[in-house]
Each structure stands twice: as structure tokens, then as C-alpha cells.
C-alpha positions as CSV (number, residue, x, y, z in Angstrom):
1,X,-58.8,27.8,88.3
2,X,-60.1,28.1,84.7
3,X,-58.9,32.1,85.0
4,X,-55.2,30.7,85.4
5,X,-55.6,28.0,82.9
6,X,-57.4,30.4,80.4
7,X,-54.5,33.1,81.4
8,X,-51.5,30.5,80.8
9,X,-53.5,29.2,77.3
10,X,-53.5,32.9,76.0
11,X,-50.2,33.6,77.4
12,X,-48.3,30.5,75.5
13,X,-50.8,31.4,71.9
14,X,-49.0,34.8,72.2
15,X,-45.8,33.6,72.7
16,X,-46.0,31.4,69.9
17,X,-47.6,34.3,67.7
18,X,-44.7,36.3,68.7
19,X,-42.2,34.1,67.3
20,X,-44.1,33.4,64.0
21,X,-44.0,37.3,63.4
22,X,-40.2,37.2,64.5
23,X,-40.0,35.2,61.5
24,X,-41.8,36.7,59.0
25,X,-39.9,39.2,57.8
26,X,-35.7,39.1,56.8
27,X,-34.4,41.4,59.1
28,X,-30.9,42.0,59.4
29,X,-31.1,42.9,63.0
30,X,-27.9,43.5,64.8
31,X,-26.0,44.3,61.8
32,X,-24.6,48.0,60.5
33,X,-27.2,48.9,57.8
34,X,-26.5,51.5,55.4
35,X,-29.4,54.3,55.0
36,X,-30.0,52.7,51.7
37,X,-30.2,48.9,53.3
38,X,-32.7,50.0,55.6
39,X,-34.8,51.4,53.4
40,X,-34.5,48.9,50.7
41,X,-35.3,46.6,53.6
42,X,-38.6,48.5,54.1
43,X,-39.2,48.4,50.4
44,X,-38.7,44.8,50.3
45,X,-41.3,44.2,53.3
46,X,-44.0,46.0,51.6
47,X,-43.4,44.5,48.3
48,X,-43.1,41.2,49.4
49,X,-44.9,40.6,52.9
50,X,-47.6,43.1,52.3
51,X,-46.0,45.5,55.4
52,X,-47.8,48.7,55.9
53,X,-45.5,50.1,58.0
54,X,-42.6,49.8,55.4
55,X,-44.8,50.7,52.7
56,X,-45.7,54.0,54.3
57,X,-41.6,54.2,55.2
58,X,-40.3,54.2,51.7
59,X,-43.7,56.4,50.7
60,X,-42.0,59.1,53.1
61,X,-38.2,58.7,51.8
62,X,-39.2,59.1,47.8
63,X,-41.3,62.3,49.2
64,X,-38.8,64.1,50.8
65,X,-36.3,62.6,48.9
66,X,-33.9,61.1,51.7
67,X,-31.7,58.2,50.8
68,X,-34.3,57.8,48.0
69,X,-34.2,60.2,45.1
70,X,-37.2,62.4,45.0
71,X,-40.0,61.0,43.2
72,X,-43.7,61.8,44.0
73,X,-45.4,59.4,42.1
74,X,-43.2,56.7,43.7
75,X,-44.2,58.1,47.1
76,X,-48.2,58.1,45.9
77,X,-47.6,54.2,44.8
78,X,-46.1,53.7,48.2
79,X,-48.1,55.6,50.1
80,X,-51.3,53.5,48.2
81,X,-49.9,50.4,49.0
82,X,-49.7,51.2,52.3
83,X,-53.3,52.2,52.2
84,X,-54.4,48.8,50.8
85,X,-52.7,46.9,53.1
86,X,-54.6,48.6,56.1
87,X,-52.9,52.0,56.7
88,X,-55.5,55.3,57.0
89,X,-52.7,58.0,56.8
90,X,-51.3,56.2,53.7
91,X,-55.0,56.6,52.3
92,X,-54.6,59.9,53.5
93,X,-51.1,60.7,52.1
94,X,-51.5,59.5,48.9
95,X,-54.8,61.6,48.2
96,X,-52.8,64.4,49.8
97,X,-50.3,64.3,47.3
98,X,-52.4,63.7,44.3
99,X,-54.2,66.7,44.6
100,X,-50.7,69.0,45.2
């Protein structure tokens, strides 16, 4: 009995985790994004919510220069702010770059 009611406690915290995340970010999801929405999108998140993930995204476009225009040390300020914000291959990236 305490298994299930343990199991049902952990199931609702999740479920109400879930939905805070859901919340967190704006997200235009379901709508026809340009390239250049998306990524400003991920640009905003990292900036503003302290998102790894879109850190490291716009890192990536101002590397290779896709929707963003080319610009390494944009992608190495990315890239670090991915890395302090709990990402090792940002760490790694931008220490990559640095030393090209």
C-alpha cells in the first residue's frame, strides 16, 4: 500500500513538474516558424531563461553560419553560455574554437 501511494505521490509531482516546464519557456508551438524565428527563439531562451540547449543551438548556427551570419566569436559567447549554464560539449566547443 505505501508502494502505490508513494507511486501515485511521485506520479502527480511529475505531472505537475511537467506543466511548470511547459510554461517556462514562450514557445510558438504549432505555428509556421521561419528559420530565423526559430533560432531567434533559441537565442531568446538562453538569454533569457538560462536554456543550455538553445544556447548551444544558436552557438552551432553563428559557427557554420546557417540562418545566422557567420561569426565565431558569437558562436564562442554561445557556446560559453551554454557551458555555464550546465552544458560539457559547450565547455568543450567553445575551448575548441578558441584555440582554431
Amino acid at each position: 500500500m505505501k508502494k502505490i501511494l508513494l507511486a501515485s505521490i511521485l506520479v502527480l509531482a511529475m505531472g505537475a513538474f511537467a506543466h511548470a516546464e511547459s510554461d517556462e519557456f514562450d514557445d510558438d508551438l504549432g505555428e509556421d516558424l521561419t528559420d530565423r524565428e526559430i533560432v531567434q527563439d533559441f537565442i531568446d531562451d538562453c538569454d533569457h531563461h538560462g536554456d543550455y540547449y538553445g544556447c548551444f543551438a544558436a552557438a552551432m548556427k553563428y559557427e557554420k553560419g546557417e540562418v545566422l551570419e557567420k561569426d565565431i566569436s558569437k558562436a564562442i559567447e554561445y557556446y560559453e553560455k551554454a557551458c555555464k549554464h550546465g552544458s560539457n560539449e559547450g565547455c568543450k566547443m567553445a575551448e575548441k574554437l578558441k584555440t582554431k
